[in-house]
N, C-alpha and C positions, 0 to 999 in steps of 0.2 A: 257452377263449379267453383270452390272457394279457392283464392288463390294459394300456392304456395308459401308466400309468407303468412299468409292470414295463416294457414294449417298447419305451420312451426309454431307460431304465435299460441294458436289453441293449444297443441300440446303440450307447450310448454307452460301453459296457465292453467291445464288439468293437472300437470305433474304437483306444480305449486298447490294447488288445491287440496289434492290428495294428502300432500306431506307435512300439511299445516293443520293445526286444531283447533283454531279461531279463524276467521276472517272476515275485516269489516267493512261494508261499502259508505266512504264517505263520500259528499258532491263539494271540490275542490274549487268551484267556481269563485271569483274573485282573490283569489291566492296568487301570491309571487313567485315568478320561480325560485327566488331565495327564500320566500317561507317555503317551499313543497322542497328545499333542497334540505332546508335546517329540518324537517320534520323526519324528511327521509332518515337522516342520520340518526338523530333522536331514535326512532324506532329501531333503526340497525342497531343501533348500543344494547337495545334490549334482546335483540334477536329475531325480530321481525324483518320484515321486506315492506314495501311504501311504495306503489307502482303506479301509473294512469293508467286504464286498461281501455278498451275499446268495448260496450257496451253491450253488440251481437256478439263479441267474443266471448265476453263474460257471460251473460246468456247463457251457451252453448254450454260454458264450462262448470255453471251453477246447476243447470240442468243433467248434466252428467252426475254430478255428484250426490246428487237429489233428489232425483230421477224424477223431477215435476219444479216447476214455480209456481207458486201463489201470486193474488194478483200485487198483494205486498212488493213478493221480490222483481215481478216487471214495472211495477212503477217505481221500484227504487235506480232502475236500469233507464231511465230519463234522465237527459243532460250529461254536464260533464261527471266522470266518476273516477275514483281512486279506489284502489284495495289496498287495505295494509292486511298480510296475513303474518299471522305466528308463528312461530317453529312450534315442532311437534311436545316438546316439554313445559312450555309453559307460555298460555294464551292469553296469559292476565298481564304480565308484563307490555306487551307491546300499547293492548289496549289501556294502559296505566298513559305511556306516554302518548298518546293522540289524546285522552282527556286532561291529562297539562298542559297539552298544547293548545285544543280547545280553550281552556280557562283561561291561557295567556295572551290569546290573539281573537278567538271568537272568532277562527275558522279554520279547519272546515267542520262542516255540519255532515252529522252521522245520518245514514240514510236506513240501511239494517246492519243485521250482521250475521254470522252464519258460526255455530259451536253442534262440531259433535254432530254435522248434518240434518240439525235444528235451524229454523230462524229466528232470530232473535228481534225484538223490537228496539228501537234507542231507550226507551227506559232499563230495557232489560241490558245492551251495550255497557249503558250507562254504569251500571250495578257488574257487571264484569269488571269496569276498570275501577270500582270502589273494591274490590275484594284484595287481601294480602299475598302478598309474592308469593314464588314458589318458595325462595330462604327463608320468609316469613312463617310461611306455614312449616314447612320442617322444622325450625326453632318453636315453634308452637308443641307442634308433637312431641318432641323431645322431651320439653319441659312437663308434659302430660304425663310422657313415660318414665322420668326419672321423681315424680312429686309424691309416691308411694315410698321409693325409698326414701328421700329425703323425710319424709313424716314417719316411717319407723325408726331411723336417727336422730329423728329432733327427741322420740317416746324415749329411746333408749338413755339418750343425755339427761333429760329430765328426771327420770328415776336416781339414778347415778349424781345430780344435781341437789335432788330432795334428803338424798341418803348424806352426801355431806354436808347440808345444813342439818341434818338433824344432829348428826356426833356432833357439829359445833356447837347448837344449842348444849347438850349434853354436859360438854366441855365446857361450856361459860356456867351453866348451873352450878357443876361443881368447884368454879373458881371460886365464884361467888359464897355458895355453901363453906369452903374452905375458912 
């Protein structure tokens, strides 16, 4: 019978799970608590959470959501482990700052990761946090949807453009001729 806290614990690491769109398991071993403090933040800025979790708890709580683990995600659940999870709007950010952080310090090392009740490999992680923000890609869109008009207004200036070079030519022949 698990205890009371252990059974806060879980639920509150289903709730989290549920309410996130990404989540990644990293293995935090040899880390500071001033690096695991700076990285926490780090992810908070972006909107994430940064937690150590307990391993049978996560278990339980991957397994609920999953409704099964591969042998991938129990061997990712060896040793020490950290989840940094998402918020529900945008997954790419958080994983954006664990692989700057990565880059900066070369640790911690990604174990899986979990998108959309898929698992994900680290290469595949990897390529999550290579992809452009959520403002990123709406200014992408945008400019997708506004580049029809702006090239029926570039057509329209250029006609209107040709037509007053042509009177000018027009006009200097006749000066000339004059």
């Amino acid at each position: 019978m698990p205890s009371l806290k252990n059974q806060q614990q879980l639920d509150q690491l289903q709730q989290a799970l549920s309410q996130s769109k990404a989540a990644i398991l990293v293995d935090y071993a040899g880390m500071s608590v001033h690096n695991i403090n700076q990285l926490r933040a780090q992810v908070k800025s972006t909107g994430g959470h940064f937690n150590v979790v307990k391993n049978s708890l996560l278990a339980l709580a991957l397994k609920d959501r999953l409704n099964d683990l591969s042998e991938d995600a129990l061997k990712a659940l060896e040793g020490p482990t950290a989840l940094l999870l998402s918020s529900a709007d945008d997954p790419v950010s958080p994983a954006k700052a664990l692989a700057k952080f990565i880059s900066n310090n070369d640790l911690p090392s990604i174990k899986i990761g979990v998108l959309d009740n898929k698992i994900l490999s680290i290469s595949e992680v990897e390529n999550l946090a290579k992809l452009p923000g959520r403002e990123e890609l709406l200014g992408q869109l945008v400019a997708q949807l506004n580049a029809p008009i702006y090239g029926f207004a570039q057509v329209l200036r250029a006609n209107l453009q040709n037509l007053v070079f042509a009177l000018n030519a027009v006009k200097l022949q006749k000066e000339a001729a004059a």
